[in-house]
Every structure is written in structure tokens, then in C-alpha cells.
Biopython code that builds the backbone (N, CA, C, O; Angstrom):
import numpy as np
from Bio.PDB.StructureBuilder import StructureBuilder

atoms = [
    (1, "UNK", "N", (8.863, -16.050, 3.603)),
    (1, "UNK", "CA", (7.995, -16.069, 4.773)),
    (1, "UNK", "C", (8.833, -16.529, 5.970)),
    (1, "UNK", "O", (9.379, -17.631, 5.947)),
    (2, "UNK", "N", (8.951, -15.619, 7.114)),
    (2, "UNK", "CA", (10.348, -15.876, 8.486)),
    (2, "UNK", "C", (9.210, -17.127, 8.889)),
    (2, "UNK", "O", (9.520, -18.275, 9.208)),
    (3, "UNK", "N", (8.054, -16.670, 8.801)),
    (3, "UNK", "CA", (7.245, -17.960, 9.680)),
    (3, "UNK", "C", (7.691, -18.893, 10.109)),
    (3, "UNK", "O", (7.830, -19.133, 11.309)),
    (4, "UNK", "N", (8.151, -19.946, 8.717)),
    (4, "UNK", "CA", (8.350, -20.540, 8.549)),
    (4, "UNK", "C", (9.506, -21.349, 9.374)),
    (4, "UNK", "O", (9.505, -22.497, 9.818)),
    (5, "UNK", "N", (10.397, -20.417, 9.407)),
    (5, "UNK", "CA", (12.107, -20.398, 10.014)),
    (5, "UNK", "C", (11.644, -20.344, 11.882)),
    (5, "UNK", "O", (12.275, -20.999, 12.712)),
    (6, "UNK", "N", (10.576, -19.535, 12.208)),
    (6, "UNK", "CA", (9.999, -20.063, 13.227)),
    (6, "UNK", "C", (9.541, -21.266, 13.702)),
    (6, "UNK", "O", (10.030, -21.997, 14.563)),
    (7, "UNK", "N", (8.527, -21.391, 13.030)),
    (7, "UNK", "CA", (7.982, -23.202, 13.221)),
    (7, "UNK", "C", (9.199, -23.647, 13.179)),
    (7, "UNK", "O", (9.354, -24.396, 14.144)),
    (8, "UNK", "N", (10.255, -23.561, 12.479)),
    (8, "UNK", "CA", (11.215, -24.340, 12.839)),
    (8, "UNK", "C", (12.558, -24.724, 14.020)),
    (8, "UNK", "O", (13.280, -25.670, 14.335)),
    (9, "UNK", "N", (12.285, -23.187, 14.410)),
    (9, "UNK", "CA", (12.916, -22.912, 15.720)),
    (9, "UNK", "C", (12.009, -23.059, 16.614)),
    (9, "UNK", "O", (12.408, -22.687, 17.718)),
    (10, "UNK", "N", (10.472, -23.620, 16.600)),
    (10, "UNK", "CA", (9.879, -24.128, 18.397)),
    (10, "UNK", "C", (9.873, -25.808, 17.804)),
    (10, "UNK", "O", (9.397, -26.612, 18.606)),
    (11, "UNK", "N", (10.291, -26.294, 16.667)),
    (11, "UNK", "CA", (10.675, -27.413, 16.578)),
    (11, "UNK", "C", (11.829, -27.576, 16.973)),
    (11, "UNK", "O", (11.955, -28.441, 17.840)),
    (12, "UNK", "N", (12.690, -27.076, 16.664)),
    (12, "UNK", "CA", (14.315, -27.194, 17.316)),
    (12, "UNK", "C", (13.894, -27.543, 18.994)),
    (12, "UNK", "O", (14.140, -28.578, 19.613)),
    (13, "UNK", "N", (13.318, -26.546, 19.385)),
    (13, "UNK", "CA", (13.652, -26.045, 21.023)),
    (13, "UNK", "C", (12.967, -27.234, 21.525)),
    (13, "UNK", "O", (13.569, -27.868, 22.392)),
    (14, "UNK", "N", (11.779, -27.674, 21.133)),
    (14, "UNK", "CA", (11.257, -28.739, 21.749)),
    (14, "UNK", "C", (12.189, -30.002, 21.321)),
    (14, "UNK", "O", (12.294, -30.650, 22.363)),
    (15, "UNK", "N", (12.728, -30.497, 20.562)),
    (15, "UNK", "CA", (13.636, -31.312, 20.540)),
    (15, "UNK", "C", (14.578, -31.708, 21.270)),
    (15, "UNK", "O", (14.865, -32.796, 21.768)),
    (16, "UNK", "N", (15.309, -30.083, 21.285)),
    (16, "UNK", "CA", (16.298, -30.284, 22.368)),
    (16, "UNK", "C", (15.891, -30.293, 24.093)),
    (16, "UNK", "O", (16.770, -30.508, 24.927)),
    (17, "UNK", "N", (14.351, -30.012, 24.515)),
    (17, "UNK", "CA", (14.160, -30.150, 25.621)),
    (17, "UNK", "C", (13.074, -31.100, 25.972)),
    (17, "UNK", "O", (12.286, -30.921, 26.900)),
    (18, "UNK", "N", (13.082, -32.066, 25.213)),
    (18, "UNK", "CA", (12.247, -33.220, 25.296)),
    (18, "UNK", "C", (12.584, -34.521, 24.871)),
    (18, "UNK", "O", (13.252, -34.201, 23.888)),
    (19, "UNK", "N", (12.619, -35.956, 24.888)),
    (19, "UNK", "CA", (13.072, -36.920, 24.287)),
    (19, "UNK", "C", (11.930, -37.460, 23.189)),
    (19, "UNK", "O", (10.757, -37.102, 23.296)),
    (20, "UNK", "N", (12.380, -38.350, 22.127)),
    (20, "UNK", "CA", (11.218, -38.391, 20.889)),
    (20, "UNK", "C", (9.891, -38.765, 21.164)),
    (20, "UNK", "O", (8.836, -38.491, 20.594)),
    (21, "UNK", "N", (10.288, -39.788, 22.646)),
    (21, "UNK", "CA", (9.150, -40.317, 22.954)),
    (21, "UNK", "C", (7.852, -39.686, 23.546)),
    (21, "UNK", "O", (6.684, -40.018, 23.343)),
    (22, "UNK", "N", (8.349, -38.705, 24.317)),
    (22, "UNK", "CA", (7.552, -37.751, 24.811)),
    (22, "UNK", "C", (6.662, -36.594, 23.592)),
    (22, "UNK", "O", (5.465, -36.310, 23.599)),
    (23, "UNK", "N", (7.816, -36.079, 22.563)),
    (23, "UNK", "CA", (7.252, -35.791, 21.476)),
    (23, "UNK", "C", (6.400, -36.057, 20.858)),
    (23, "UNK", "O", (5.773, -35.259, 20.161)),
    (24, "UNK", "N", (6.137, -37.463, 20.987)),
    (24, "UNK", "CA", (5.453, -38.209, 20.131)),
    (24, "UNK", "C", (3.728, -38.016, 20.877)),
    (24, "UNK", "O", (2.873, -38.063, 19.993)),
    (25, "UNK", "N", (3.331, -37.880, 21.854)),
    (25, "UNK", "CA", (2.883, -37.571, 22.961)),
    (25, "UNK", "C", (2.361, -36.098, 23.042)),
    (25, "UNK", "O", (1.503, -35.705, 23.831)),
    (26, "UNK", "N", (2.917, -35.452, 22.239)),
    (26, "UNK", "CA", (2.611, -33.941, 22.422)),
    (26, "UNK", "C", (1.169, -33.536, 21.597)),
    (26, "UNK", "O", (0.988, -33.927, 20.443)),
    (27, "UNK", "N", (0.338, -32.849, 22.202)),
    (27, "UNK", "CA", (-0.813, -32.412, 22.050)),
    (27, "UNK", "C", (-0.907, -30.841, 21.622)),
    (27, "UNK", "O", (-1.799, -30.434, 20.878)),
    (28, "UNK", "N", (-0.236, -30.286, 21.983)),
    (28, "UNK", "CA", (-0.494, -29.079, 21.770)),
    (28, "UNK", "C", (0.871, -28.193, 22.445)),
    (28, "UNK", "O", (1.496, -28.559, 23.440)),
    (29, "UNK", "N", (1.168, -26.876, 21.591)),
    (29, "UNK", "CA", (1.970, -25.899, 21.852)),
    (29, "UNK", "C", (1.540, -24.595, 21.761)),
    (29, "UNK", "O", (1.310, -24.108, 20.655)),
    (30, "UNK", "N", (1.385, -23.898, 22.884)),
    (30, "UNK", "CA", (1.465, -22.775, 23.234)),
    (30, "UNK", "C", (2.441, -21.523, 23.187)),
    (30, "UNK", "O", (3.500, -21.430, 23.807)),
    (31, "UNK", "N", (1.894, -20.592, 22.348)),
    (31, "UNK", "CA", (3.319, -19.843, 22.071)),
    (31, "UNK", "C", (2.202, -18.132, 22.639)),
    (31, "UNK", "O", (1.011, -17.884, 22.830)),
    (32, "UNK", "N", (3.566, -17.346, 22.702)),
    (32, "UNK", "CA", (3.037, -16.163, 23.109)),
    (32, "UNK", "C", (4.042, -15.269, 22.289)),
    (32, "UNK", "O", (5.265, -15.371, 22.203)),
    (33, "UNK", "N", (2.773, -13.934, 21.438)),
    (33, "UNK", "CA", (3.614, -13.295, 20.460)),
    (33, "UNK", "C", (3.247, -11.927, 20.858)),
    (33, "UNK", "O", (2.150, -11.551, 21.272)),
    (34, "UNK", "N", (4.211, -11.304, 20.695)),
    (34, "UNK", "CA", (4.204, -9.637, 21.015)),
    (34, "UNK", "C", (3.646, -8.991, 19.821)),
    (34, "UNK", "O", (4.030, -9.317, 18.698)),
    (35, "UNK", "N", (2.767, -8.101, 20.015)),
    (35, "UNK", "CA", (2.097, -6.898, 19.319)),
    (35, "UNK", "C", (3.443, -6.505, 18.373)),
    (35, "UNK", "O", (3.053, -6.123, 17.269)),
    (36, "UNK", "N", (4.756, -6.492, 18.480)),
    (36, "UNK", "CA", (5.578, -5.406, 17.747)),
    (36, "UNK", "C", (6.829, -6.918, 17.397)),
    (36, "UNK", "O", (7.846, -6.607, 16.777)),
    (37, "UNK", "N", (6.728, -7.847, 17.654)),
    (37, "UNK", "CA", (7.316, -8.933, 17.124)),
    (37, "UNK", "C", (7.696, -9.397, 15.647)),
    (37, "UNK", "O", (8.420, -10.308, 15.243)),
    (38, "UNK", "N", (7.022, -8.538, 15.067)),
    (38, "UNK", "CA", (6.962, -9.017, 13.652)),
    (38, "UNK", "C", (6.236, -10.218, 12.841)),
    (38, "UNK", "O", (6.338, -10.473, 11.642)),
    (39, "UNK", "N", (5.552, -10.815, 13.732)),
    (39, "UNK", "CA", (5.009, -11.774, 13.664)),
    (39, "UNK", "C", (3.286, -11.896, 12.996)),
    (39, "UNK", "O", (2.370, -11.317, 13.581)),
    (40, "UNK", "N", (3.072, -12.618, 11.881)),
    (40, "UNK", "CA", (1.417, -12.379, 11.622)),
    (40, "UNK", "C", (0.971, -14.126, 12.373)),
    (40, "UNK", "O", (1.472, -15.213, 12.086)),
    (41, "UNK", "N", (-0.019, -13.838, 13.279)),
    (41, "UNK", "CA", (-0.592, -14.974, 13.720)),
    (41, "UNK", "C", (-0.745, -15.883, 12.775)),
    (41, "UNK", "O", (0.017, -16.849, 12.806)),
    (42, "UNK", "N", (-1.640, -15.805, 11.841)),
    (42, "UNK", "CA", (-2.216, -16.230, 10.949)),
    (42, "UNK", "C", (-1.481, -17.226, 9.735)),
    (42, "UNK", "O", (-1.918, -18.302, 9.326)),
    (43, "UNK", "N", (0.203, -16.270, 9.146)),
    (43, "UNK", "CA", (0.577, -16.877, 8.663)),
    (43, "UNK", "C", (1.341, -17.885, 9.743)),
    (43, "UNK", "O", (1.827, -18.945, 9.348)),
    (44, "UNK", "N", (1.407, -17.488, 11.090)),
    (44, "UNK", "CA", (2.739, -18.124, 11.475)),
    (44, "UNK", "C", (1.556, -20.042, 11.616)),
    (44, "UNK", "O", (1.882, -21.210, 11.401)),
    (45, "UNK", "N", (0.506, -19.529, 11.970)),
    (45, "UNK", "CA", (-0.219, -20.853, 11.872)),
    (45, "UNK", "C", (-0.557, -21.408, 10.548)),
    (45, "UNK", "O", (-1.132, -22.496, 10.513)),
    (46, "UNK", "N", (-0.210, -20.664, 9.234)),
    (46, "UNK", "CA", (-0.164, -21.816, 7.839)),
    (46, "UNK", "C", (1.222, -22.334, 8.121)),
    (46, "UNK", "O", (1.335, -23.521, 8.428)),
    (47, "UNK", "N", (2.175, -21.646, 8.055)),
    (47, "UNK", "CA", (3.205, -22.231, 7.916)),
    (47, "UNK", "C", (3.628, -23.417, 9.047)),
    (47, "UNK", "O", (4.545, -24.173, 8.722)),
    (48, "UNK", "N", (2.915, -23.621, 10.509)),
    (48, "UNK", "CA", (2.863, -24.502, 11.505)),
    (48, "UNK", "C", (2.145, -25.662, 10.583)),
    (48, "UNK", "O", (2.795, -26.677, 10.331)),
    (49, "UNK", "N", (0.782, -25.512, 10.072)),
    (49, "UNK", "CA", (0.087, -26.283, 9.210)),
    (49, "UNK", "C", (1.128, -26.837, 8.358)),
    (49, "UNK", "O", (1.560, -27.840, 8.925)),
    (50, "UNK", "N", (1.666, -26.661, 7.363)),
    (50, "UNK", "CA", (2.670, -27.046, 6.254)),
    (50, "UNK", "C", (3.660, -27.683, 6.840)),
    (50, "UNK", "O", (4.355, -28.592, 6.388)),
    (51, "UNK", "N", (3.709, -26.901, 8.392)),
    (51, "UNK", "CA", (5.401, -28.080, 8.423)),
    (51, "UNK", "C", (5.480, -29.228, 9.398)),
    (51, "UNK", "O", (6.353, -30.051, 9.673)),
    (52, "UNK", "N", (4.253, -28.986, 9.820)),
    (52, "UNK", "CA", (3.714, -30.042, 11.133)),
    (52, "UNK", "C", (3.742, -31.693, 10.212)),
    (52, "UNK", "O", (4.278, -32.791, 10.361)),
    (53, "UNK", "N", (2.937, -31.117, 9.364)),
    (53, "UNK", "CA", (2.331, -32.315, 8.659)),
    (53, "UNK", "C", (3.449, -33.190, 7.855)),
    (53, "UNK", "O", (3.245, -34.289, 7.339)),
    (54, "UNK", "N", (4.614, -32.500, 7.860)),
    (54, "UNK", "CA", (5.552, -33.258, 7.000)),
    (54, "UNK", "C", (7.060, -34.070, 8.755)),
    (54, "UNK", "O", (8.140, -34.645, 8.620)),
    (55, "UNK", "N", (6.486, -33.769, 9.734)),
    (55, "UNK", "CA", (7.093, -34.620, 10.771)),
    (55, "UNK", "C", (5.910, -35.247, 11.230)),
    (55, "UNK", "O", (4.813, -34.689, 11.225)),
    (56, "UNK", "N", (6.103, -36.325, 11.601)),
    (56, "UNK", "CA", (5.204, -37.144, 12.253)),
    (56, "UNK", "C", (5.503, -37.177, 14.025)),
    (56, "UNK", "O", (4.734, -37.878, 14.682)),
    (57, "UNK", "N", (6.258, -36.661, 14.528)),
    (57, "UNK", "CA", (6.239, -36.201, 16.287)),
    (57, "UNK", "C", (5.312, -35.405, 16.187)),
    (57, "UNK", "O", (4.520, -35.609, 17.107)),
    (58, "UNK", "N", (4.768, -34.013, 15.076)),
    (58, "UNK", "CA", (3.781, -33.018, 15.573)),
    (58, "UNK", "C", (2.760, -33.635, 14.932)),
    (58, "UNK", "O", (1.854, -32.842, 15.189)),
    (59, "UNK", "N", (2.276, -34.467, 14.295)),
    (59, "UNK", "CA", (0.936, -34.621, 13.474)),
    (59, "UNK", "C", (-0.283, -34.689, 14.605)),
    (59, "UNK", "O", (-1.430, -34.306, 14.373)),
    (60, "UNK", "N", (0.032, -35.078, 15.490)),
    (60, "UNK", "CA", (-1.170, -34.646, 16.687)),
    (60, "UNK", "C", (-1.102, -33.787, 17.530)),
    (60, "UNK", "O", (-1.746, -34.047, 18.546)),
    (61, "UNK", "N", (-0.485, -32.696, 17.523)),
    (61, "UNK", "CA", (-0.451, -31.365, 18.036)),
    (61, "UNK", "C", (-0.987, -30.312, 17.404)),
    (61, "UNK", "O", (-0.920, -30.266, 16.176)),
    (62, "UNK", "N", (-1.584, -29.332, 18.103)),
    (62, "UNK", "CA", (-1.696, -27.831, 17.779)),
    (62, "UNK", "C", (-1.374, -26.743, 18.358)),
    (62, "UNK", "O", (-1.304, -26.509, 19.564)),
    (63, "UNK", "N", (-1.163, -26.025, 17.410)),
    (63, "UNK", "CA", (-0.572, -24.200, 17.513)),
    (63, "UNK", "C", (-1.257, -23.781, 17.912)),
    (63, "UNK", "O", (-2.373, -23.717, 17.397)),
    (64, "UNK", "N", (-0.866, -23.112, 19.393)),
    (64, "UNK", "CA", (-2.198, -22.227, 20.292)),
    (64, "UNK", "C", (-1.617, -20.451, 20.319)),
    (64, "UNK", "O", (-0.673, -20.364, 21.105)),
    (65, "UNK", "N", (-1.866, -19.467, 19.843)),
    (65, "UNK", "CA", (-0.920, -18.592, 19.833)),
    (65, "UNK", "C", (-1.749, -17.328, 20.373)),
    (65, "UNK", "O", (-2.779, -16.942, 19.820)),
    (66, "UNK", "N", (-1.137, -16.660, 21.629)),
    (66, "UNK", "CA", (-1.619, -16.125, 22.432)),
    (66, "UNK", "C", (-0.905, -14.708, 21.927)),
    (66, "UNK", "O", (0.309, -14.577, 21.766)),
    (67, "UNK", "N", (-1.838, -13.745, 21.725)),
    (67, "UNK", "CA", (-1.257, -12.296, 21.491)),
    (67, "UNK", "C", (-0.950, -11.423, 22.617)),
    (67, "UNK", "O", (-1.963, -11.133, 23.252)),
    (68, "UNK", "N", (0.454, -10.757, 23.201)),
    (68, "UNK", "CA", (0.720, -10.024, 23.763)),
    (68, "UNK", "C", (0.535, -8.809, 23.467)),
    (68, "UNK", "O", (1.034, -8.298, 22.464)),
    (69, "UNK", "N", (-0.350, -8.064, 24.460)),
    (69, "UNK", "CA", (-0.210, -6.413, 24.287)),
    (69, "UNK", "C", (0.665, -5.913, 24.689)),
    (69, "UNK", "O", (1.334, -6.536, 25.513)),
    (70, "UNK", "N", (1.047, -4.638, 24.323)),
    (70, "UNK", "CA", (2.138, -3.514, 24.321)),
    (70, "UNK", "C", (2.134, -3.169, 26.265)),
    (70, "UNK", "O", (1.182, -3.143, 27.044)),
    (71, "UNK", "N", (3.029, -3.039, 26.410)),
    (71, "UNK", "CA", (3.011, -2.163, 27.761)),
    (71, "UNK", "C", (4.831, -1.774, 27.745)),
    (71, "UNK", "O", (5.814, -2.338, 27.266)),
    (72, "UNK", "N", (4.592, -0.420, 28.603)),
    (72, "UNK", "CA", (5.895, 0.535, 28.507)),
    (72, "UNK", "C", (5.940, 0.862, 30.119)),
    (72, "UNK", "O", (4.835, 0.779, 30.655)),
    (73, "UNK", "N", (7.136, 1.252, 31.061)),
    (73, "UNK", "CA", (7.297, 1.427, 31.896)),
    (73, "UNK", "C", (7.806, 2.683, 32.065)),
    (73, "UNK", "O", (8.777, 2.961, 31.362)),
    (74, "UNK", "N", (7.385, 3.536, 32.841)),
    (74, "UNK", "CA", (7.518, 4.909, 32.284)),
    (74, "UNK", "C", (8.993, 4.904, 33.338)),
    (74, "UNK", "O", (9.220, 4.427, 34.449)),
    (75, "UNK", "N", (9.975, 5.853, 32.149)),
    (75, "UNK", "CA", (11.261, 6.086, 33.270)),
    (75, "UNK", "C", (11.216, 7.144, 34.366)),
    (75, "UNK", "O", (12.051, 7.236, 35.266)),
    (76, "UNK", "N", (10.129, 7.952, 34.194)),
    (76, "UNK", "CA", (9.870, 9.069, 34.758)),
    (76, "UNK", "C", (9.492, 8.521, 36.823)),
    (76, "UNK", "O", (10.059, 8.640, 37.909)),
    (77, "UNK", "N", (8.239, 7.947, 36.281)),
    (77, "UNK", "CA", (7.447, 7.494, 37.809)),
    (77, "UNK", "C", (7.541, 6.234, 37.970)),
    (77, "UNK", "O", (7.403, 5.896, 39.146)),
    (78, "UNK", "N", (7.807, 5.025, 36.911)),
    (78, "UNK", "CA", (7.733, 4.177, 37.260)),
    (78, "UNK", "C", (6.185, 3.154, 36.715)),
    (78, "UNK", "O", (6.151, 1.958, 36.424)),
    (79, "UNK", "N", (5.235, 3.998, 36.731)),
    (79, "UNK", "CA", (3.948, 3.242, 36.279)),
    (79, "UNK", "C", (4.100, 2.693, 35.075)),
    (79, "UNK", "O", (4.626, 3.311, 34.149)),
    (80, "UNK", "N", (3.659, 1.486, 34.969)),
    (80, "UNK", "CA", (3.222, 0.901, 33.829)),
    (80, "UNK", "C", (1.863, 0.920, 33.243)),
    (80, "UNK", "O", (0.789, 0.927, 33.845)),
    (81, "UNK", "N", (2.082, 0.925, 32.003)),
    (81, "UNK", "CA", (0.973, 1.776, 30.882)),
    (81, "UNK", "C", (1.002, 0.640, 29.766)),
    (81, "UNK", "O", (2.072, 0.338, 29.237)),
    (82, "UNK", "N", (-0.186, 0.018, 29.419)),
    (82, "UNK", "CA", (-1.014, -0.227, 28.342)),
    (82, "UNK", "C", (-1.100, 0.537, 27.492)),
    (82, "UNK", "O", (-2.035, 1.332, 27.575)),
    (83, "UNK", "N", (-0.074, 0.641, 26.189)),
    (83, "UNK", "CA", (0.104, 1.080, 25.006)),
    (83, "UNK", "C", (-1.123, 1.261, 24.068)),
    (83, "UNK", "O", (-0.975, 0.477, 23.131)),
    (84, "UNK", "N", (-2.090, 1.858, 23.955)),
    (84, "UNK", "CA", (-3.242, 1.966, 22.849)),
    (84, "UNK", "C", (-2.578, 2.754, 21.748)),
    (84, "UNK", "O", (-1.663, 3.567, 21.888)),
    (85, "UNK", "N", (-3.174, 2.392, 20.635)),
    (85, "UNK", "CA", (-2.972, 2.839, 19.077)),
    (85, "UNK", "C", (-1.490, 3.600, 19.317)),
    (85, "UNK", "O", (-1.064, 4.733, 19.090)),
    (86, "UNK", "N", (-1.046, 2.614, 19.781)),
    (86, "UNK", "CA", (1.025, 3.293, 19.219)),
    (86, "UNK", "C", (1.531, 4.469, 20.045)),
    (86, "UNK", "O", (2.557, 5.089, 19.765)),
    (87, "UNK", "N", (0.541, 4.796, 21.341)),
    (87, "UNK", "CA", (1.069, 6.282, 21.498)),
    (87, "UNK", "C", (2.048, 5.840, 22.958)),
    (87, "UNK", "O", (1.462, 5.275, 23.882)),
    (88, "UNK", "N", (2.901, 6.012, 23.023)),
    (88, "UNK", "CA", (3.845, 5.727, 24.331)),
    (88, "UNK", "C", (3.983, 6.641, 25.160)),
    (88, "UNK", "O", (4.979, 7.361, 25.083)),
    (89, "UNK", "N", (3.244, 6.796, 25.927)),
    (89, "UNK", "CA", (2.772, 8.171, 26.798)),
    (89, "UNK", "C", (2.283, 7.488, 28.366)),
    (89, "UNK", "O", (1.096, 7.196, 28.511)),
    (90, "UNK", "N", (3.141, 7.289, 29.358)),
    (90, "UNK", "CA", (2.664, 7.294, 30.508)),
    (90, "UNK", "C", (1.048, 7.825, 30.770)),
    (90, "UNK", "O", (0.637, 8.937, 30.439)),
    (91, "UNK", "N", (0.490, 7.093, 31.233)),
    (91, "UNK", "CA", (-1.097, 7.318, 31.434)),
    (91, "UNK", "C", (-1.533, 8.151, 32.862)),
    (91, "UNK", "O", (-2.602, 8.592, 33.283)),
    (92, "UNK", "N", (0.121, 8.127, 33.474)),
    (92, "UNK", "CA", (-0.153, 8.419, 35.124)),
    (92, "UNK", "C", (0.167, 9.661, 35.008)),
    (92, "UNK", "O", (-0.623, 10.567, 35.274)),
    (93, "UNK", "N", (1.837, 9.921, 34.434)),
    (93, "UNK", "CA", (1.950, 11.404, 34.734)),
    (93, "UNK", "C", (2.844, 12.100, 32.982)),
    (93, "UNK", "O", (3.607, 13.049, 32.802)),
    (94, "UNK", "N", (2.169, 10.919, 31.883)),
    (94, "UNK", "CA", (1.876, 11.760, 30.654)),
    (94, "UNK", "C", (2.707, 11.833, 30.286)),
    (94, "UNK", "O", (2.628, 12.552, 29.290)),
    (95, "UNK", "N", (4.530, 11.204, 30.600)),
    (95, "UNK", "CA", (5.401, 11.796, 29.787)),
    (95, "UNK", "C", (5.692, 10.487, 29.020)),
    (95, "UNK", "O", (5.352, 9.336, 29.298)),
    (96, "UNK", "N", (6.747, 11.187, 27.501)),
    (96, "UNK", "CA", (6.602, 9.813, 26.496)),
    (96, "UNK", "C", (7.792, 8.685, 27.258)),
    (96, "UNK", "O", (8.554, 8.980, 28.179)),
    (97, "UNK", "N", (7.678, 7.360, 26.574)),
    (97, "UNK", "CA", (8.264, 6.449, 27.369)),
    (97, "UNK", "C", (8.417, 5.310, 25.818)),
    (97, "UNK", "O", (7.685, 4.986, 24.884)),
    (98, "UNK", "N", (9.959, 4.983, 26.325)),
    (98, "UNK", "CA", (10.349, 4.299, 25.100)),
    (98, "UNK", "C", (11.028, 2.872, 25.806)),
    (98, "UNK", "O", (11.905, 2.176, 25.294)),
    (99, "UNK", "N", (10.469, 2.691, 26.908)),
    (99, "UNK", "CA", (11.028, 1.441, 27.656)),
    (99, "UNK", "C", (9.991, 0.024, 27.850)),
    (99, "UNK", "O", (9.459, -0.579, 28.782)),
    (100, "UNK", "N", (10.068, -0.070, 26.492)),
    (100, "UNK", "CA", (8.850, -1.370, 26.013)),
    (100, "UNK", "C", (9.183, -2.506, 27.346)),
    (100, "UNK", "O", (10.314, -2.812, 27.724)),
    (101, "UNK", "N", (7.940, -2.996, 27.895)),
    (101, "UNK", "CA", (8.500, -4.000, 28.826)),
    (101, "UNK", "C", (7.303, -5.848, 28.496)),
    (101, "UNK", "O", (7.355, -6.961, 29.019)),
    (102, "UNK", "N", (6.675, -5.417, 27.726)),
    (102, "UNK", "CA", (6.333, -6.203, 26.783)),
    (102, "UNK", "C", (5.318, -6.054, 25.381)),
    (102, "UNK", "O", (4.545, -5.158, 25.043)),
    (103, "UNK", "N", (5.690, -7.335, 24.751)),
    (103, "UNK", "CA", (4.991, -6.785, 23.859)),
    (103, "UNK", "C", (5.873, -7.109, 22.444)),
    (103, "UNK", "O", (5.451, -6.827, 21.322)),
    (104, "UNK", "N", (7.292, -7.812, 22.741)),
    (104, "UNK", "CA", (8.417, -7.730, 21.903)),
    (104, "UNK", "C", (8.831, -9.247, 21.660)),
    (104, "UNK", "O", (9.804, -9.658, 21.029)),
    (105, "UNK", "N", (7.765, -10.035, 22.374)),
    (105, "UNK", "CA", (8.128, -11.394, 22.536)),
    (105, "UNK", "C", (7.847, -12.308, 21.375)),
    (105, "UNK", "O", (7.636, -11.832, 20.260)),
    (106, "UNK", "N", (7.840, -13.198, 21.528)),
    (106, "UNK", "CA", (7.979, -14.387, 20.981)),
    (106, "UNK", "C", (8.190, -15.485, 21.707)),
    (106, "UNK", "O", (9.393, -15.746, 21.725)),
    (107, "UNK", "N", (7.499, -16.291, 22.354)),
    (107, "UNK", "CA", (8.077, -17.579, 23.346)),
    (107, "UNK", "C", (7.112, -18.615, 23.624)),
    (107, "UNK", "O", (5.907, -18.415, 23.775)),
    (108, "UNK", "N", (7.592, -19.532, 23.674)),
    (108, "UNK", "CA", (6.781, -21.374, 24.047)),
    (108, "UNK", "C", (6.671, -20.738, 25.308)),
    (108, "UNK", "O", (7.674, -20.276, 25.851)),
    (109, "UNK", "N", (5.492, -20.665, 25.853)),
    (109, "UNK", "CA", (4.891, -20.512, 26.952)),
    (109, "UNK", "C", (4.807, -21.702, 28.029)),
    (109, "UNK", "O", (5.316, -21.707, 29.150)),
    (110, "UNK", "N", (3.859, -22.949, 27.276)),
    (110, "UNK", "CA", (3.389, -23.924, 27.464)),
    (110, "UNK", "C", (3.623, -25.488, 26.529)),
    (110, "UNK", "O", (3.825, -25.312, 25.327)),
    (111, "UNK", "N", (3.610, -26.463, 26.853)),
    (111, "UNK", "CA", (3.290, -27.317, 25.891)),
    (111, "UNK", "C", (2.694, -28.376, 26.591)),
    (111, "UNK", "O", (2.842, -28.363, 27.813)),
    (112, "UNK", "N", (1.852, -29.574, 25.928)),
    (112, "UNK", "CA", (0.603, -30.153, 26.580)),
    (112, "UNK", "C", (1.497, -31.543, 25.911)),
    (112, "UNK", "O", (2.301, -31.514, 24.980)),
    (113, "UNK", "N", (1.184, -32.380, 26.486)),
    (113, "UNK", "CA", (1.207, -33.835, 26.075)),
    (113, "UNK", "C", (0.034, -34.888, 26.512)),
    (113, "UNK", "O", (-0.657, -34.585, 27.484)),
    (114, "UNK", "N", (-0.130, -35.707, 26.051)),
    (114, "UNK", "CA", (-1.369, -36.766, 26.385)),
    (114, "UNK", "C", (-0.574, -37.547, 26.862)),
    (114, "UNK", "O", (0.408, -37.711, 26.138)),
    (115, "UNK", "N", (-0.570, -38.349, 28.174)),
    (115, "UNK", "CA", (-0.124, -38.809, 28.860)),
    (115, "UNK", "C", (-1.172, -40.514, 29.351)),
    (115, "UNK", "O", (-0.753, -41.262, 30.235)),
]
sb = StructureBuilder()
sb.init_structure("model")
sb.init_model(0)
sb.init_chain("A")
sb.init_seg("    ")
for serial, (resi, resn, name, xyz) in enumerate(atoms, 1):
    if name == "N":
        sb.init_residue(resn, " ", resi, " ")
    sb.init_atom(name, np.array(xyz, "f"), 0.0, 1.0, " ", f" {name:<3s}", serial, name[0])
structure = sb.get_structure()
């Protein structure tokens, strides 16, 4: 399960951009995941569950995980298009478009502390 190896890389990142004390303090993390990321919400929040609970900096925080939709930028005109059911087709002037401009992410958006 990569999940896992995740939770452990927005543990890394907050480490290195926070001191313990502030950690300790943290309420909640906000992450934002792309439609084509590889990512299942669901497990990535058991495996947050399982590994939270074994550090005591996250035991009072939670996983807030915001789903990104698809959008493509057409090379043709320029418009950007809202990807429905997989089809990559400019919506303005219809031609296909393989220039994902989100939707591929993965990223700490936000994080909350009680202060």
C-alpha cells in the first residue's frame, strides 16, 4: 500500500518545515489529490489513521483531503476544459488535448494549528 509511504512523506515535509513544538499544536492537514494521481482517498486516510496514532506530534490532527478535478489546456486555442468521463477534447473548439494542467497533484495545501 504507497499510502502509506505518503503519510509518511507529509510527515517528513511538515517536520522539516515546522519546529516540534508547533507540531505538537497541529490540528489538522489539508492535502489536495488529483483525479489521475494514483491515489485512493480512502485508503490514503486508513493508512493516515494507522500511522498518526503511532507519533504523538499528530495524535490531535486530521486528514482533510480535497479531490482535484481533471482539467486540460487545449494547445490548439488555448481554452481550458473540465475533463468529464476521460475524454480530452477541448469543449471550445473540439480538438483532443493531452496537456493535463491539473488534476496530477498531490500537495499539503494547508495546515491548521491550535494556537
Amino acid at each position: 500500500m504507497h499510502e502509506t509511504s505518503i503519510v509518511n512523506g507529509i510527515f517528513r515535509t511538515l517536520e522539516q518545515e515546522f519546529e516540534e513544538e508547533k507540531l505538537n499544536k497541529l490540528t489538522g492537514i489539508y492535502v489536495k489529490v488529483g483525479i489521475l494521481s494514483n491515489i485512493e482517498p480512502r485508503l490514503l486516510l486508513n493508512a493516515y489513521e494507522a500511522s498518526h496514532m503511532t507519533n504523538p506530534k499528530y495524535h490531535h490532527s486530521k486528514l482533510h483531503i480535497e479531490m482535484v478535478e481533471l482539467k486540460i489546456q487545449c494547445e490548439s486555442c488555448n481554452h481550458i476544459t473540465d475533463v468529464k468521463n476521460y475524454r480530452f477534447i477541448c469543449e471550445k473548439c473540439e480538438k483532443p488535448s493531452k496537456n493535463v494542467i491539473q488534476g496530477e497533484e498531490m500537495l499539503i495545501h494547508k495546515v491548521e494549528f491550535d494556537d
